[in-house]
N, C-alpha and C positions, 0 to 999 in steps of 0.2 A: 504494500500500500504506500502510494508516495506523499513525502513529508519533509518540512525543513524545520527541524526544534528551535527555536526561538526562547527556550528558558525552562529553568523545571521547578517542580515545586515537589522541597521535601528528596525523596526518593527515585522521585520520577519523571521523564523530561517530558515537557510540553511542545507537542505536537501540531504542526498546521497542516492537516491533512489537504491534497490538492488532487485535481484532473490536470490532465494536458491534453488534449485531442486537435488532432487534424495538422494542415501545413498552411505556410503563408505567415501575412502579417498578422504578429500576436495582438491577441485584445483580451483582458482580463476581465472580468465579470465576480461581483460583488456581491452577493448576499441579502435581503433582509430578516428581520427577525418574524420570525424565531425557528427559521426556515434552514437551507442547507446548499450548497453548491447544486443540489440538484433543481432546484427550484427555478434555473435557469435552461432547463431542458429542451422549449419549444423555440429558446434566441439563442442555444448551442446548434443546433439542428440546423438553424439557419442561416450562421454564420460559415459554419463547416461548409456549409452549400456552398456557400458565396466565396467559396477559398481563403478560410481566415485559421490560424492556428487559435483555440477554445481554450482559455486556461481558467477553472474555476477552483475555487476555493473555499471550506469550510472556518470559518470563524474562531476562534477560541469559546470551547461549550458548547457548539451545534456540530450537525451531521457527527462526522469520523473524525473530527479534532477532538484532540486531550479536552479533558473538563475540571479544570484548577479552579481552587476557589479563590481565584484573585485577579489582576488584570484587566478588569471590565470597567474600561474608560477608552479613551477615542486614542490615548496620546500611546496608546500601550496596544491597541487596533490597530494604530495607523506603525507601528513599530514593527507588529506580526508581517501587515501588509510590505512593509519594506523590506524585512529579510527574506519573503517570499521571492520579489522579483530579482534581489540581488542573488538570491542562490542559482535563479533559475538565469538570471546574468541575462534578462529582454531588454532591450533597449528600443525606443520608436516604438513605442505599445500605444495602446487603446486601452481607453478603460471605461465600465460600468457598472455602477452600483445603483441596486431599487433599497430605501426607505434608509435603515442603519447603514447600506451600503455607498449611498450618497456621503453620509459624515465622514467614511476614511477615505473616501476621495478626496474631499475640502480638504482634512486636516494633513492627509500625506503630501499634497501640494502644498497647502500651508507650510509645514517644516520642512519636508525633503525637494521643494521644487520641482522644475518639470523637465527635470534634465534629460529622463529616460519616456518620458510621455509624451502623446501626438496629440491627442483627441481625448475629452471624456462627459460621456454621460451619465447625466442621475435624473432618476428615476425613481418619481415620488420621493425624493430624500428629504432627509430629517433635518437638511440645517434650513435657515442659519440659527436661529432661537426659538423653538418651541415653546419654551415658557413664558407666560400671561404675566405681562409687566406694564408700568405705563408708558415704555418708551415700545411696548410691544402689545398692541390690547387685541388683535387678533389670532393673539398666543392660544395656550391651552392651561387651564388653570391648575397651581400646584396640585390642591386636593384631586384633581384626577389623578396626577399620576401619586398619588399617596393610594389612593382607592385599588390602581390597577396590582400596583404593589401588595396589598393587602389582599387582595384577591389572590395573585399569584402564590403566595406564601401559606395561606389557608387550604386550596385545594387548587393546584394549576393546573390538572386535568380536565378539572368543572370548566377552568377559565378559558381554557383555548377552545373548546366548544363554542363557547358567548364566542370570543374572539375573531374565529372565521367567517361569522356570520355578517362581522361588520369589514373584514378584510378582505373577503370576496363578493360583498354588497349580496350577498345569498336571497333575499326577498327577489331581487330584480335579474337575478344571473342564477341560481341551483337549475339545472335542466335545461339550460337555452345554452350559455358560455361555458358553464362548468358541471361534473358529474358528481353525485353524491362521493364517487370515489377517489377523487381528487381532493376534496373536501377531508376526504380520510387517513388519506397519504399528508397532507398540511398536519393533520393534528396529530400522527405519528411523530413526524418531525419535530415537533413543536415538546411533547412529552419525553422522546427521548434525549432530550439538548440537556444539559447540567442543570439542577436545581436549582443553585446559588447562583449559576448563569445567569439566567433569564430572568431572574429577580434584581438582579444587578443592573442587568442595562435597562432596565425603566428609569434609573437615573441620569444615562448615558441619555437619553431622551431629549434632555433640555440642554447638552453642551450647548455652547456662546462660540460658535463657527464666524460670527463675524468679522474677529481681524483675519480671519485665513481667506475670508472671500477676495478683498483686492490683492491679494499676492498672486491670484490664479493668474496665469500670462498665457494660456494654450485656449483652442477653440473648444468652446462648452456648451452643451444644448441640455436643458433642462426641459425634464418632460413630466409631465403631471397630470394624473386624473380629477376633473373635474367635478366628479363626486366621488373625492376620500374620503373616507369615514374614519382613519385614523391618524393619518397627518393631512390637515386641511391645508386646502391648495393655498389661502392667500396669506395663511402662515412659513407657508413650504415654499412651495414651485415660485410664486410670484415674488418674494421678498431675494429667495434667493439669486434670479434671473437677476434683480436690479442690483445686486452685490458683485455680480461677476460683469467685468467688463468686457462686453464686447458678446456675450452670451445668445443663445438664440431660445424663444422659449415656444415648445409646442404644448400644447392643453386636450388631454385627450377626453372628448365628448361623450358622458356617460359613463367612463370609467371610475372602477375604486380605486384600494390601494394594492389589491393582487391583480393589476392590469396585467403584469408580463405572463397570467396564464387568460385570466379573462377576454383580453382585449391582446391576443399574442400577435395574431396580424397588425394590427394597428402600431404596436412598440415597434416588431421586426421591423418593416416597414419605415421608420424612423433612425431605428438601429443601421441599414444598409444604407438607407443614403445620407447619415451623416460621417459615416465612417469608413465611406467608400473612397 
């Protein structure tokens, strides 16, 4: 199984479990929560198509990566994410991250620049400030994410049930865009990811991405569903687009925040021709 240790804890060393698939120019693919490298399976498919080398990767505490009880902040994300491309030595890459996977994009440009980077898209990402401030009032208020945390900690199993419902917009999508079984494979994923994991990065939620936005200096296209239910677009997509300069921002119609399976033409689609 392939992997670059990035650090251990205790006895054991910590693991970043990865894909590699296909040939051509590399382009990495990023993750959200509380999901897995695989979750990128209908914009690997379509990449591979289109002659690109796939490289995905498992998070610290989801899919096949180690699950240490520590590490769960952006600065220590976006650290995993750098020893990965330096082991694997890509340079001229492409990059894309949906929701969590937007934040180590920012923040790895943020500190490590764009020295080895061409292109990068996020998708529904989490920056730049999620949290409900007055210089931010179309935030998302603490006691949510105190609530989601409480939830998670009490029964996370119960919770990612509630959870897919509003991540796949399931009223509007179960049996048109997505199949009960897809729905089942998310909340596999989602259960088997480290405990202390996934209760950790609900704080990872509200990093302060905004001085890493003007340092971004490469072409960005920031893509967003119009109806997220869990990172709201004019918290997310739209504040974001206006922090990066020179950014392009598409808004996709109808979508939630599991667009890249719901709405997988619509992303692909976006994905080729900005990274062709």
């Amino acid at each position: 199984m392939p992997s670059v240790v990035v650090g251990t804890e205790n006895s054991a060393p910590i693991e970043i479990h990865y894909e590699d698939h296909g040939s051509g120019d590399p382009v990495v693919l990023i993750h959200g929560f509380p999901l897995s490298g695989v979750a990128w399976e209908r914009q690997e498919r379509a990449l591979i198509a289109a002659g690109r080398r796939v490289i995905t990767y498992d998070r610290r505490g989801f899919g096949k990566s180690s699950q240490p009880t520590s590490g769960y902040d952006y600065d220590t994300f976006a650290a995993d994410f750098h020893a990965l491309v330096t082991a694997l030595d890509i340079r001229d890459f492409d990059v894309a991250g949906h929701s969590m996977g937007g934040g180590e994009i920012v923040r790895y440009l943020g500190h490590y620049g764009s020295e080895r980077v061409r292109r990068a898209v996020i998708i529904s990402g989490v920056p730049p400030y999620l949290l409900q401030t007055p210089e931010t009032p179309q935030g998302v208020p603490q006691a949510v994410f105190d609530e989601i945390e409480a939830a998670l900690t009490a029964d996370r199993f119960a919770y990612f049930t509630e959870w897919n419902k509003s991540f796949f917009n399931l009223d509007k999508t179960l049996g048109k865009r997505i199949s009960s079984e897809v729905v089942q494979s998310a909340w596999d994923l989602a259960v088997g990811a480290s405990a202390a994991g996934t209760i950790a990065c609900v704080a990872t939620w509200h990093t302060d991405f905004r001085a890493d936005l003007p340092k971004i200096d490469i072409p960005v296209l920031v893509l967003h569903g119009n109806e997220d239910r869990i990172l709201p677009i004019e918290a997310c997509g739209a504040r974001t687009h206006e922090g990066i300069a020179g950014s392009e921002y598409v808004v996709v119609e109808g979508a939630g925040h599991g667009l890249c399976w719901t709405h997988a033409d619509e992303v692909n689609a976006e994905l080729l021709r900005f990274l062709k």
